[in-house]
N, C-alpha and C positions, 0 to 999 in steps of 0.2 A: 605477249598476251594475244590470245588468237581472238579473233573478230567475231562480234557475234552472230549465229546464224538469221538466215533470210528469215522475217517475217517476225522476228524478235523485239519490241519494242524497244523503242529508242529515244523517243522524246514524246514531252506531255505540252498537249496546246489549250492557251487557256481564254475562254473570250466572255467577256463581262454584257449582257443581253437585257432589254427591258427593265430598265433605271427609273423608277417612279418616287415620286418624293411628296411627302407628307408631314404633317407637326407633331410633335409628340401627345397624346392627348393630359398632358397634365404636367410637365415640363416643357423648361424653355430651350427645345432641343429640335431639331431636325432630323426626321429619319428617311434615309436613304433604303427604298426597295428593290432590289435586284437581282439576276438570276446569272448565275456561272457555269458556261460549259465548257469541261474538261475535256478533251480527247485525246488519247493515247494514238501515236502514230508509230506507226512501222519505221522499217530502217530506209524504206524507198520511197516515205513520206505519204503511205496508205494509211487512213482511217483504221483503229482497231477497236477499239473502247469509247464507248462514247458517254458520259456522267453528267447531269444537268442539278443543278442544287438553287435552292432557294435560300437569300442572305439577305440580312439586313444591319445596315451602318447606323448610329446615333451621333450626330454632331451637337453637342453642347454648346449652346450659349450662353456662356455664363457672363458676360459682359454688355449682354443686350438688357436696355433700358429703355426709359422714355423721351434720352436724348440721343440713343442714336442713331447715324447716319444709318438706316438700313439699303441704301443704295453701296456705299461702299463695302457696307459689310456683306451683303449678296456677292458683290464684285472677288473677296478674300475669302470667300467660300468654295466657291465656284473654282478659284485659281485653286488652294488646296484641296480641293478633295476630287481623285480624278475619273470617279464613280458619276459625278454627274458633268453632263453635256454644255458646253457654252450657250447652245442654245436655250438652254433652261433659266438662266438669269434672268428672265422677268417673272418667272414663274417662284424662282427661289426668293425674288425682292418680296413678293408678295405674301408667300409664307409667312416673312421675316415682320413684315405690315404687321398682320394678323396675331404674331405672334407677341411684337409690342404691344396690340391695343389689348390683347385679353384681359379681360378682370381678370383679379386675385382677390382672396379674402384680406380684407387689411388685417397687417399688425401680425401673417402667421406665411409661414412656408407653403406653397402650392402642395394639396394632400399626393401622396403618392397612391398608385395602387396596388393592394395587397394579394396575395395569395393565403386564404387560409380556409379551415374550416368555419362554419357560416357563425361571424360573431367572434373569431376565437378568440380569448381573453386566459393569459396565463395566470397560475397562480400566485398568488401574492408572493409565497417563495422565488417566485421566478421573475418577476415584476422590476426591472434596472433601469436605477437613472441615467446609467449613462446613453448615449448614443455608439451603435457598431458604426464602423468603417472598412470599408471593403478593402482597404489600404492597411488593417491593423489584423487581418485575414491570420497571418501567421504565429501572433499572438493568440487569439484564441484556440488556434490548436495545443498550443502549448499546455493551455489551461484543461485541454479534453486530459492529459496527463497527472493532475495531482488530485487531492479529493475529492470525496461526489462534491460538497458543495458551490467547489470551483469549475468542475465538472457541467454542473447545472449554467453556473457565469456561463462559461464559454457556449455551450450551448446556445445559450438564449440571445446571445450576440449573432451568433451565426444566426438564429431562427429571424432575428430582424434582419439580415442582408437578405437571407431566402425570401422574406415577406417581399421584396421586390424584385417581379420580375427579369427586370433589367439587372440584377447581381446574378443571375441563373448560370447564365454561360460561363461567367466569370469565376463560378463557385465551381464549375465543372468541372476546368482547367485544373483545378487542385485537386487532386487525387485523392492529396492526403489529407484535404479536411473530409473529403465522404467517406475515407479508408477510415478515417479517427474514430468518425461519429460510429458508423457503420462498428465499429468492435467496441466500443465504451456500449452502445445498445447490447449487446450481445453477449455481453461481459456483467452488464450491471442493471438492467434492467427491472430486477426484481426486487434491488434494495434502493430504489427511488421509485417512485411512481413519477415527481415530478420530474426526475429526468429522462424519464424513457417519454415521456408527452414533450416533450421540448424536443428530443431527437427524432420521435415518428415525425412533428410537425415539419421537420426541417426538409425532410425526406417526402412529406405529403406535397411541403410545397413545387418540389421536382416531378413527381407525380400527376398534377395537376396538364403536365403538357406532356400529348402522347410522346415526342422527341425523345423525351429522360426518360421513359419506361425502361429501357432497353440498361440505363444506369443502375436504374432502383432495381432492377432483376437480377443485374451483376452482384451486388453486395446484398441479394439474398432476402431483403426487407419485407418480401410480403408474405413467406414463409414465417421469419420471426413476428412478425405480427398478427399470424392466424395463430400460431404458440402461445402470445399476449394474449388473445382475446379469449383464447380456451384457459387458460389458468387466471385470467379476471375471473370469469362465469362459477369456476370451482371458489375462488374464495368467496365470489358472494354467497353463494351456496350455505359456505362454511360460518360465514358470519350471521346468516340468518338463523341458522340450527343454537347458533351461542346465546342468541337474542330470543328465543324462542323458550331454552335452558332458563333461561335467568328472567326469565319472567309468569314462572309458572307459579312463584310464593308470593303474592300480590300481598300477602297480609305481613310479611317480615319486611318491617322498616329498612333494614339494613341490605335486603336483598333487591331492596325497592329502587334506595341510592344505588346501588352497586348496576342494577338496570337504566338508572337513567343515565349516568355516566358512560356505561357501554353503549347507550343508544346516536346520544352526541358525537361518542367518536366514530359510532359507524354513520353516521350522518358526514361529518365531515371526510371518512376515508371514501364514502358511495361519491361524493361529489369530485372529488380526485380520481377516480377510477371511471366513472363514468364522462369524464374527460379523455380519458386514455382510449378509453374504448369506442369514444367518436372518434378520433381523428388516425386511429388505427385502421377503422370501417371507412370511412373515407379515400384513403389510401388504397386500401382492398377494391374497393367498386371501382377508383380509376385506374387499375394493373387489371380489372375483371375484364375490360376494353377486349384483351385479348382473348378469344374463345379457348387457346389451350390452358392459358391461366387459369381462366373460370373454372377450366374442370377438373384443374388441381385442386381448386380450394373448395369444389367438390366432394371430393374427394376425401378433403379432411372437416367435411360436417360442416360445414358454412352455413347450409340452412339450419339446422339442428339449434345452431347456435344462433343464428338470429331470430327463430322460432322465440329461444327463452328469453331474448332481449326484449318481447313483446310484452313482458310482465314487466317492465318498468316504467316508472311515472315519469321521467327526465324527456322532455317533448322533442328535442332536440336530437338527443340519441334513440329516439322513437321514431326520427326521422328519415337518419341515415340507416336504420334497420330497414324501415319500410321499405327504402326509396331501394336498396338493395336486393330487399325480396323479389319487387317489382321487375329487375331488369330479369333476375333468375328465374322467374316464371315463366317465359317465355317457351324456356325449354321442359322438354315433357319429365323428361328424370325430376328435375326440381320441381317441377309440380307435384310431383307423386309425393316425392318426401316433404315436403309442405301437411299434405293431405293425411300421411301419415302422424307427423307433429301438432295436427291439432291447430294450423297457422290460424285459420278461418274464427275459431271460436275464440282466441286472444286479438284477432284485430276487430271483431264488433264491438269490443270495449271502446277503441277510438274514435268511434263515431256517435253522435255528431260530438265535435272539441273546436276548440276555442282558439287550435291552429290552423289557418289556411291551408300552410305547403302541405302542412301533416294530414290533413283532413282529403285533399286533392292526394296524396302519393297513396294514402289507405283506398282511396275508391277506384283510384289506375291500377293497384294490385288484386284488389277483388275484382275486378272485372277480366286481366288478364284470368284470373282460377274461374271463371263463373262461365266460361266456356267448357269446363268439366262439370257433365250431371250430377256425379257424384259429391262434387262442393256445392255445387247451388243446394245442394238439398241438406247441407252442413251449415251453411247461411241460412237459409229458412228456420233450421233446429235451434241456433242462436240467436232470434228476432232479429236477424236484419232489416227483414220487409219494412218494419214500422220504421227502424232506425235509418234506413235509405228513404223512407218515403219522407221525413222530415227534411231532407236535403235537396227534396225535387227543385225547389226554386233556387237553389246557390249553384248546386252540382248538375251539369249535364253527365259527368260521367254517373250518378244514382242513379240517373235517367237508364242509361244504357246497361248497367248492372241489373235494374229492376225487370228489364225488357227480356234480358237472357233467363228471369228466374219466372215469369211471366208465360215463356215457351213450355215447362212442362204444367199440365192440365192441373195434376195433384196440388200446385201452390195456388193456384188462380183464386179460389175461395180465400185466402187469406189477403187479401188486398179489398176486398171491401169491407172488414175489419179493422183500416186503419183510415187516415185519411186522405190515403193517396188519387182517390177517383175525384173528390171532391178539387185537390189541388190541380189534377189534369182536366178537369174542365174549364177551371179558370183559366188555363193556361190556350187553353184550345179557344175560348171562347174573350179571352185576350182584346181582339182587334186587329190582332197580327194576318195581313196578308198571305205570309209565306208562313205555315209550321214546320218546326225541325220535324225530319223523316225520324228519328227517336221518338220522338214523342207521341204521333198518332201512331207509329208501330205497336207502342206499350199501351193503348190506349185498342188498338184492332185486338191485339192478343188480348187482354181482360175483357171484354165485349162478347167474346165468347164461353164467359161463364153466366151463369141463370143470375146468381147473386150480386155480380159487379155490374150486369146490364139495367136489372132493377135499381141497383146506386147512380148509373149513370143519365136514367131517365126519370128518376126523380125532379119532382117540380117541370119547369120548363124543358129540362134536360134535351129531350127528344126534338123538343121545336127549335129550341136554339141551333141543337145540329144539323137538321135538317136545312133552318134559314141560310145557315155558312156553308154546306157540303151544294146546295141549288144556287147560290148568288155568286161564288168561287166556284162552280165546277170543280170542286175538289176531289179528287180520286178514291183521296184514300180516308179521307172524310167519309166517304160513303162507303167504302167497304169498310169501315169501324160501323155505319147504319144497317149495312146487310147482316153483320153478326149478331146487330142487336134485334133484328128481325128473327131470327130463326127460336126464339124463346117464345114458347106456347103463353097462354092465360092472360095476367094484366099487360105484362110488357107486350104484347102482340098485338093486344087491343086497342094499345094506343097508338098504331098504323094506321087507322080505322081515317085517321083525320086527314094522311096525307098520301092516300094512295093515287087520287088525283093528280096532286105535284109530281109524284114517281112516273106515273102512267105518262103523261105531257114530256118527262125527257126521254122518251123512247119515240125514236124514228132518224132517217138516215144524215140529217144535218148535224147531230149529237156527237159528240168525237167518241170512239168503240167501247174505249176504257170505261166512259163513265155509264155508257148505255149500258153495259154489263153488270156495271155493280147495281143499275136499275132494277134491272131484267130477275140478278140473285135476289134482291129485298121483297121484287112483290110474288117472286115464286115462291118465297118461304111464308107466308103471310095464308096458312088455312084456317081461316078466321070464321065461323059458322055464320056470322052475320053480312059477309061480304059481298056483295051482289058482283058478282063476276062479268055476267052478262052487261049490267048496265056501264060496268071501265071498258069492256072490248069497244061497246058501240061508242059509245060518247068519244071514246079517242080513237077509234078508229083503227084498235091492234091486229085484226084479224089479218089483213092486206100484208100488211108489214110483219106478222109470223110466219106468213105462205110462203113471202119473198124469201125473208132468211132460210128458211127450209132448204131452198137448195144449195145444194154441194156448191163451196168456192164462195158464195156470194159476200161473205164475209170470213174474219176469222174466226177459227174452228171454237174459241172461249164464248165467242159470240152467240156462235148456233147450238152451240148447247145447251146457253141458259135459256135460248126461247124455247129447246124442246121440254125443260125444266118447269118450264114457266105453262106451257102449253101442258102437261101433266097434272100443274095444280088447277089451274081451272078445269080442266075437266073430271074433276071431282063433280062438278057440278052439271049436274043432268041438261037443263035449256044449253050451257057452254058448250059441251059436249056436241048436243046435235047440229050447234051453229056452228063447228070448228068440222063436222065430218062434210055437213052440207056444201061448206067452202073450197074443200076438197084437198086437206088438208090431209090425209090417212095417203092416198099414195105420194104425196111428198116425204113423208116419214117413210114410208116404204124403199122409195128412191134413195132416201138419207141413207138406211138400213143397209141398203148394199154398199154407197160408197163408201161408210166407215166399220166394214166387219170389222177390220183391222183394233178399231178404238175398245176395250171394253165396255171403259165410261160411256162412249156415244151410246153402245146398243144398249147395255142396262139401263140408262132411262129413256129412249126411243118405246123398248119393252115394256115400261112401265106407263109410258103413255097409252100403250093398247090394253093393258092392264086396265088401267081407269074408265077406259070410253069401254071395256067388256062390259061393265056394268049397267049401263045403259041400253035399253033396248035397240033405242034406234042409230045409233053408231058401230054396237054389238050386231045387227044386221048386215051394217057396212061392210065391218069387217069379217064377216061370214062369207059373206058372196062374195069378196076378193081372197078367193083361194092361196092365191101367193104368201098373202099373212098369215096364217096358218100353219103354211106349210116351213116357214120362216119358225116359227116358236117350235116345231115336231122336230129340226132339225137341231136346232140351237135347246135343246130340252135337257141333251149329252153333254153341254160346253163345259170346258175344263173351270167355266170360271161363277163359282157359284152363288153368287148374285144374281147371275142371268139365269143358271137351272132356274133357283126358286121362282123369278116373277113369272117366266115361262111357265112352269109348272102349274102356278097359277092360273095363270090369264086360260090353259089347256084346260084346267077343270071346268073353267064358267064355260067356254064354249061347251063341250063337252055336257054340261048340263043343260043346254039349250038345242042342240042340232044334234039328232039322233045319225048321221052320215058320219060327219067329225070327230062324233064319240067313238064310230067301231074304229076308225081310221087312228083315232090319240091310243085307244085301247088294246089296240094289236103292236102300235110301235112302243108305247109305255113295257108289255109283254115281251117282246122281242130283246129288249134291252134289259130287263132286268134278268131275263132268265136265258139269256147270251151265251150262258157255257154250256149250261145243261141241255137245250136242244142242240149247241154245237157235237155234245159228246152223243147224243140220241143219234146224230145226224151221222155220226162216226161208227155204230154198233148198228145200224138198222142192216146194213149184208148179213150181215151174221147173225140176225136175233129179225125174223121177217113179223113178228108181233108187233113191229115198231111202225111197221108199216102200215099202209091203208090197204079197205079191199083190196083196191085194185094194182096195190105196186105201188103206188105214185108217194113218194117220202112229203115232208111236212117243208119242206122247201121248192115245191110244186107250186102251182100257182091257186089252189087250195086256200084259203082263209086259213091259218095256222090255229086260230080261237074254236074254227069248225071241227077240229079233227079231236076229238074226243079219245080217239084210241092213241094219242101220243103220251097222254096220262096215266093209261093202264099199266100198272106195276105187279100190281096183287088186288085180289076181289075186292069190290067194297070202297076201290080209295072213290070213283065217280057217282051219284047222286042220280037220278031216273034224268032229271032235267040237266047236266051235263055240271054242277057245281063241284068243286069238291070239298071232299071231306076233311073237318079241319083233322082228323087220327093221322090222316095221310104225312101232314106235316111230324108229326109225333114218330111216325115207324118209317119214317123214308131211309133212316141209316142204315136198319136191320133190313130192307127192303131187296130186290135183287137187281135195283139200280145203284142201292146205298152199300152195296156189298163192291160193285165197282170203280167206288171213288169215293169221297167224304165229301157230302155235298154241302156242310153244314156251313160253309164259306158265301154258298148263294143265297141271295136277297129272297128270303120265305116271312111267310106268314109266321111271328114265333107260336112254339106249342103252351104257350101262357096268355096267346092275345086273348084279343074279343071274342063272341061265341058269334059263331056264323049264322045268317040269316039268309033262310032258302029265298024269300024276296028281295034280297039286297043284289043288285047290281055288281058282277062278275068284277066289272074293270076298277070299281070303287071300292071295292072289301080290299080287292087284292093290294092295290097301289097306294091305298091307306097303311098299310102292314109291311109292305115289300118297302117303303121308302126308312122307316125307323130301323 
């Protein structure tokens, strides 16, 4: 025999590692924990393979009592069993202590622990005096061999060894009892019911630990059991259409008996099957563990099918549905076909029930789907709102289901229709220190509807939260206040009382967070009765809005709201000129350059010079600081049309005020709108010298472009003696011999339907009233 080659393995080394020892918790047994590593060695005694396994040993005591010796008996354990250390003998005596003194229930066997599905109780068919024995193993195979009903025996003998754990490994080793069961299932599963539940159970209980997945997938189990549950679902089907037949002659006595008889035995056949079809679903969910599993059974309608389990009243089997659906939602496929199945409108039946696990798995699976718009708005269709708002006080997860349905605007009205604001007040207003972040989230999001805010500020409503959002510095306490600020009429009115309080947490000892949600509440507050001027002075804001004004001196959420806040007061005329006089207008200006970049910064920066235009003597101010001005004539073009508009505005009131500013807004408003059309004049005037002035000089000379009257001449008649034009112009410019060189009907004109023109109306006004629509 030739030798085998270099590097060939040759021998296996084996070393026994981290030996810990502990009691059994329900047996008077000792378990030894420990870890095995294997290594494969080469032929020159090199490392090649190296395998580490986790084991565990059970020492039975079955001869420990309350008289004996546990020092000797430590001592005879220790010597047999070579898994633990001599050093461990004080530690084993002590076990052994502990394990004498344990109560037991008098008069009964220490309970073991089970594996099954929750409760599982078999059928009285199946129900045996006798006791199994893991030692009479081979006998009940024998019995998996002659009739169902012996069939069922053996089963259900095995199904109690399975029920404990500790018979597992033991059951392994025989091939041929999970070979048996595995083809007696496969073979016969359809002419028993009660035997195929005794065989899935036997098999669920190996299922139970990922370990035996790899068994249960070998003999194929969760395949025939996705087969079960799809030919359960068809007979019930079957049996309802029979029940449904036979109950349609309500007045024929004899079709009457012949119905209630049918109805009994489908009572007792539903309660049989719906047995089966738990602990089949059971089994399913624990082989789902594995992601490629799952998307076999995928694959074969697994939602679909626990979709229709949702129509049943068995709480139990409504559990293992749920709790199934739950894990499969996760992934976006199953969500979809969920969404499709209608899951949503059969699980608001569930709620609220009289099952905990049931009523907690139903709110964990609507909440995983209530991250899809599309379901939340199939939950809204079905009343869940009211039905979750019943649960606020048992379920946090309501809580958080309510909160994602809360986020689009369209539900928001239907929550003060129930009495969910009512219960989150109490719950806010509790005593509780610390609120869960759920809970004021759902409580900020409703706050910003007109009609939850009026619910929420009823009676003391407002002053209670006001007392907890100022005595807690609450954050977010107060931005649930700032939402509820921004509602015009009563609700706004009733600000009136605490704008004081708001006012006093503003200034730089405040921590940012909360001084902001100040800053949003009294800038939303344009309440006709508010004396603005007498909050600046009494507390002293003016000093401390100039501060923030400059760039850097705080965070950029910060300096916004004061320029927000500075916007609403100067609505009000005395504000206004105390806020320009302060010298406040080139700080905003300074602001203005350092945040071009922000949109949000300049659109209300702009708007603040919007509000002070109204005013005469701030409107002055910002006259003689050129710079401003010439800030809005620039930014008039911006891509971003929020700012056009206020621009545009604030351009008009100057413009009605300062006859300079007017020709200056007035040439560049012209310029820009009619951008092509002297571009293209400005292209055709070599060739065409009509386009020209006297003297040569084109309309991009240094010439007033408004001055040049001859850039309009097309054909006789379009210009007016005083240099307006004619609205016909607008009317015949395509047929024109400008409109013969291009289609100008794409540029911003006067339409040939507007207004009728007025020879005193104002060139830049007629036009840029017209040219903007």
């Amino acid at each position: 025999m030739e030798n085998p080659p270099t590097g060939e393995p040759r021998y296996v080394k084996r070393r026994v590692k981290g030996c810990s020892l502990d009691v059994h918790p329900t047996e008077k047994a000792l378990v030894v924990q420990y870890e095995v590593e294997a290594t494969i060695l080469g032929e020159l005694g090199e490392p090649m393979v190296e395998e580490r396994k986790d084991c565990q040993k059970m020492i039975r005591l079955k001869s420990l009592n309350a008289n004996t010796d546990t020092a000797s008996l430590a001592q005879k354990v220790v010597e047999e069993c070579h898994l633990i250390h001599p050093s461990k003998l004080a530690e084993v005596e002590q076990l052994l202590f502990y394990l004498q003194n344990r109560k037991q229930s008098s008069g009964t066997k220490p309970e073991k622990k089970n594996i099954s599905p929750r409760d599982f109780t078999p059928y009285a068919g199946v129900e045996l005096d006798e006791e199994a024995s893991i030692g009479s193993i081979d006998e009940y195979v024998e019995l998996l061999y002659e009739d169902i009903q012996e069939k069922i025996r053996g089963a259900a003998l095995i199904f109690q060894l399975a029920r404990n754990p500790d018979n597992l490994e033991e059951l392994m080793q025989h091939e041929v009892v999970l070979g048996a069961l595995a083809r007696v299932l496969r073979e016969d599963w359809k002419q028993s019911v009660d035997l195929a539940t005794t065989i899935v159970s036997v098999f669920f209980c190996f299922s139970s630990f990922s370990q035996f997945h790899s068994l249960v997938t070998h003999f194929k189990i969760g395949a025939l059991c996705m087969n079960i549950v799809e030919h359960e679902l068809k007979r019930f089907e079957l049996w309802q259409d029979e029940l449904q037949k036979k109950k349609k002659f309500p007045d024929n006595q004899s079709l009457r008996k012949d119905h209630d008889k049918s109805l009994r035995k489908y009572q007792s056949l539903l309660a049989k099957q719906e047995q089966l079809l738990k602990v089949s679903l059971y089994l399913l969910l624990n082989l789902a563990e594995d992601t490629r599993t799952e998307l076999k059974m995928r694959n074969k309608n697994i939602v679909q099918m626990l979709v229709k389990l949702l129509e049943r009243d068995d709480q139990e089997l409504l559990l293992v549905a749920v709790s199934f659906l739950k894990k499969l939602s996760i992934i976006l496929d199953n969500k979809n076909d969920m969404a499709e199945a209608a899951a949503v409108e059969k699980l608001a039946r569930l709620l609220p029930c009289d099952h905990p696990e049931l009523q907690s798995a139903t709110c964990r699976l609507l909440l995983n789907l209530s991250f899809d718009a599309a379901l939340r708005s199939q939950m809204v269709q079905a009343g869940l709102v009211p039905r979750l708002s019943s649960l606020l006080g048992k379920r946090q997860l309501a809580m958080c289901v309510l909160y994602h349905i809360s986020m689009d605007d369209r539900f928001k009205p239907m929550f003060a229709h129930t009495d969910c604001i009512p219960q989150l007040m109490k719950m806010m207003l509790g005593g509780e220190e610390q609120l869960d972040v759920e809970l004021v989230s759902l409580c900020i999001n409703l706050a910003a509807n007109r009609s939850n805010a009026q619910v929420f500020c009823e009676g003391n409503g407002l002053k209670l939260l006001m007392r907890r959002a100022l005595k807690l510095k609450d954050v977010l306490v107060m931005k649930m206040i700032r939402n509820l600020s921004q509602h015009g009429g009563a609700t706004q009115n009733l600000f009136l009382d605490h704008v004081g309080d708001l006012a006093a947490q503003i200034g730089e000892d405040e921590a940012e967070e909360f001084v902001i949600e100040c800053l949003g509440t009294l800038a939303n507050l344009t309440i006709p009765d508010l004396d603005w001027e007498l909050v600046l002075r009494e507390y002293g804001l003016v000093p401390y809005l100039k501060r923030r004004l400059k760039p850097g001196s705080a965070e950029d959420d910060l300096i916004l709201e004061v320029v927000i806040l500075i916007g609403t007061v100067s609505m009000d005329d005395s504000c206004a000129a105390m806020l320009a006089k302060s010298g406040i207008i080139p700080a905003l200006i300074d602001l203005l350059n350092a945040q071009q970049e922000d949109d949000e910064f300049v659109c209300q920066i702009l708007y603040v010079f919007y509000q002070m235009a109204f005013h005469k003597a701030t409107r002055d101010i910002i006259i003689k600081d050129t710079q401003a001005p010439a800030y809005f004539v620039d930014l008039m073009h911006d891509g971003n049309a929020a700012i056009r508009r206020v621009c545009d505005n604030t351009l008009d009131i100057i413009a009605e005020y300062d006859e300079e500013w007017a020709k200056k807004i007035q040439t560049a408003k012209f310029c820009y709108y009619n951008s092509q059309w002297l571009e293209m004049v400005e292209t055709r005037q070599l060739d065409e010298p009509f386009l020209s002035g006297d003297d040569g000089e084109s309309f991009s000379g240094n010439r007033d472009v408004l001055e040049r009257p001859d850039l309009f001449y097309a054909a006789d008649g379009i210009l007016s003696g005083d240099g307006s034009i004619s609205p016909s112009f607008y009317a015949d410019i395509q047929s024109s011999e400008l409109g013969e060189a291009g289609n100008l009907s794409r540029y911003p004109t006067r339409r040939a339907d507007g207004p009728a023109f007025r020879p005193d109306e104002r060139f830049f006004y007629s036009y840029t009233a017209n040219a903007s629509q």
